[in-house]
N, C-alpha and C positions, 0 to 999 in steps of 0.2 A: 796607255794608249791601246787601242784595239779598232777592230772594226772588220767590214767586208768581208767575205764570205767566210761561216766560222765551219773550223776543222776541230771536233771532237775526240780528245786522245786521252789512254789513260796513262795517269801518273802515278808512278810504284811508292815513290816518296810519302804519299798526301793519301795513298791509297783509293782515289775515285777520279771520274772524268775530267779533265779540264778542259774550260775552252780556248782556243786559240784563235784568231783571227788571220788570213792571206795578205791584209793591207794593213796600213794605218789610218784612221778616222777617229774622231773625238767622240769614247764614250763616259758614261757616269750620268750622276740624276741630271735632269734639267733644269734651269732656272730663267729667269726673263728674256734675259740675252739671247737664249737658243731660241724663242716663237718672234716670227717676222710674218708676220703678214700685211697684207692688202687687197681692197677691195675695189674692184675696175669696173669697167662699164666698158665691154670688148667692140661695142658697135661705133665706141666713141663720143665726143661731146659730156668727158665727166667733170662736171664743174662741182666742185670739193667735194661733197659727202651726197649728190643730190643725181638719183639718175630718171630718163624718162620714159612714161609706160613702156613696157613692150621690150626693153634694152635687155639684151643679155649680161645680168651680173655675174663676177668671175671674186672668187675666191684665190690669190696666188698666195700662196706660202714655201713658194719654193728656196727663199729665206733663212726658214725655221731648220735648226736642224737636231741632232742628237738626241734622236725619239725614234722610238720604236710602231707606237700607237697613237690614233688622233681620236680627237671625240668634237662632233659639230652640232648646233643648236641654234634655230633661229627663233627669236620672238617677233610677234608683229603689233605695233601699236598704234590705237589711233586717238587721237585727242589724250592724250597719257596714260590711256587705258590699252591695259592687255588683252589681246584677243590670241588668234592660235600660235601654237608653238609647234613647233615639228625639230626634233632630236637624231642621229644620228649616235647610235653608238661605241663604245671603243671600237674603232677600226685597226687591224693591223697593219703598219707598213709607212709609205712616206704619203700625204696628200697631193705635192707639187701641185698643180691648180685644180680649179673643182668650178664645175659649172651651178651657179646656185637654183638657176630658175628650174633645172630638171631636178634638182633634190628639193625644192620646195613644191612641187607639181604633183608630190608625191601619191603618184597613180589618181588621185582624187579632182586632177584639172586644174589646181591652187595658183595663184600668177602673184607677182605682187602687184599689190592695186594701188591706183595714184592716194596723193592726200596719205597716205600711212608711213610709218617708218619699219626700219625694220634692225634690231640689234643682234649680230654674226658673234656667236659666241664662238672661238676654238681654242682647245685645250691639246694637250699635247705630254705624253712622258714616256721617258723610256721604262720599260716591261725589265729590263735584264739588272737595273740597279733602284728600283722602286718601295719606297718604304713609306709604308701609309701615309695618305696624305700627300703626296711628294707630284702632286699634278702643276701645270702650268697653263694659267689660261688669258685670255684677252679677250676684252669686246670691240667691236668697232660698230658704227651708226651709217644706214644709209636712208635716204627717202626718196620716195615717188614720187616725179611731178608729173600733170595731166599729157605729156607728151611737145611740149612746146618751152622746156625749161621753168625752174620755178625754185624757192627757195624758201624753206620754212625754219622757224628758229628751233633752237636743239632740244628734243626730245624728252619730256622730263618724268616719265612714267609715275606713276600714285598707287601705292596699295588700295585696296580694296577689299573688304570680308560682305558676302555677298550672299542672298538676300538680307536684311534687318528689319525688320524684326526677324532672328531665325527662328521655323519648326522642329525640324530636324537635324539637316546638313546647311551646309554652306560651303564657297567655296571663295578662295581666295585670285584675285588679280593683280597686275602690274608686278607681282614679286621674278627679280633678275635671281630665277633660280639655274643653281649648274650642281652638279656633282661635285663637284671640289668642296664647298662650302656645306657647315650641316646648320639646317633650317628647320625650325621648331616652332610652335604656337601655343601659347597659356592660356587659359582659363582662370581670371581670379574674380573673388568676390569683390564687391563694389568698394569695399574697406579693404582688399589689398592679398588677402588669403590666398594663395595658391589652388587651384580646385584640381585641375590637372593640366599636365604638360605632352604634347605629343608630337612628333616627329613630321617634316615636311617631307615626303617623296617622292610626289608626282604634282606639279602647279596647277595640273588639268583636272584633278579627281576632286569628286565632293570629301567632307571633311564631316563626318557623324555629330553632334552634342548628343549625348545620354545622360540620364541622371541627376538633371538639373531641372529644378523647380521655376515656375515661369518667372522671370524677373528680367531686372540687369545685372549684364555682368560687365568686367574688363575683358579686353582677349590684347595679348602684347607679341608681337612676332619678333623672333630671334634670329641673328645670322652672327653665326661663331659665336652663341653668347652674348652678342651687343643686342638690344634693341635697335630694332628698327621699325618698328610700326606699334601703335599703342591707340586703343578706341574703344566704346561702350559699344555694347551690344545686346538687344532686349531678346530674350528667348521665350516662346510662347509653347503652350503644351495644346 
């Protein structure tokens, strides 16, 4: 046990700093149990996961606890296609509630718009017992209706490798990407050859093809190693 405000001392025994804590509070990694969250509509009238233009959405997580850092991510969908995302990241400290529409406005005027959904990513881990990998996350779903109530069925996003026939770059949509999870995309020939593998790190950046002769190929998307998306793709010079 530990926690609350930490007092730095040394110890002659162990020969270096140790930390000590003033109170008691539950620390060590995080796991499910420590992220709580929910998603409110503060002006009222939230009928399950559905709120209307103009409401002010609320992020509570005052819930969640035994984290040091948060990290938040919104994607926006419409008809199962991915459009902007806007990221937020490692923060230090507690969230307890977070207003979303001024973090999604982000300087650029953004609102969210009826007819769309929108998936709340936040993750959460403590800094002081953290071992790669060791984050904690959750999504939750919200939607826009034109301002009079409304109700759409649940969201069901579709990858997308974009344009095809590619020239040069492409770029991929619909991928529920977060940092926690490592995301990759292959390159094989039409009989199954591996041609190259490369790293996913930003959902929004174009993605190069070099060195390929004009044809078809396969492209297969990974998350932890599983597939999850597998399509032909003609590349033109």
């Amino acid at each position: 046990m530990g926690g609350g405000e930490s007092i730095c001392l040394y110890n002659s025994q162990l020969g270096q700093l140790t930390l000590f804590f003033s109170n008691e509070v539950q620390v060590g990694l995080v796991d499910q149990s420590d992220l709580s969250f929910v998603i409110d509509d503060v002006n009222g009238g939230w009928s399950g996961n559905n709120v209307d233009f103009g409401d002010i959405v609320n992020l509570d997580a005052r819930n969640s606890k035994n984290y040091t850092h948060w990290f938040l991510t919104i994607f926006e969908y419409h008809n199962g296609v991915q459009q902007r995302v806007l990221s937020k990241g490692w923060t230090e400290g507690q969230i307890g509630e977070y207003n979303l529409n001024d973090f999604w406005e982000n300087g650029l005027g953004w609102v969210f718009e009826t007819y769309k959904a929108y998936v709340v990513q936040f993750a959460i881990v403590n800094d002081n017992c953290q071992i790669q990998g060791q984050w904690t996350a959750e999504n939750k779903t919200f939607e826009v209706c034109p301002g009079v109530g409304c109700k759409f069925s649940n969201v069901e996003p579709k990858i997308l490798v974009y344009p095809n026939p590619i020239q040069n770059k492409f770029k991929i949509s619909g991928l529920f990407y977060n940092p926690i999870n490592k995301f990759e995309y292959v390159i094989k020939s039409i009989d199954g050859k591996i041609l190259s593998t490369n790293k996913i790190q930003d959902p929004t950046e174009s993605y190069e093809l070099s060195g390929l002769e004009a044809g078809i190929y396969l492209i297969n998307i990974l998350k932890d190693g599983h597939s999850i998306y597998n399509s032909k793709i003609s590349v033109t010079n």
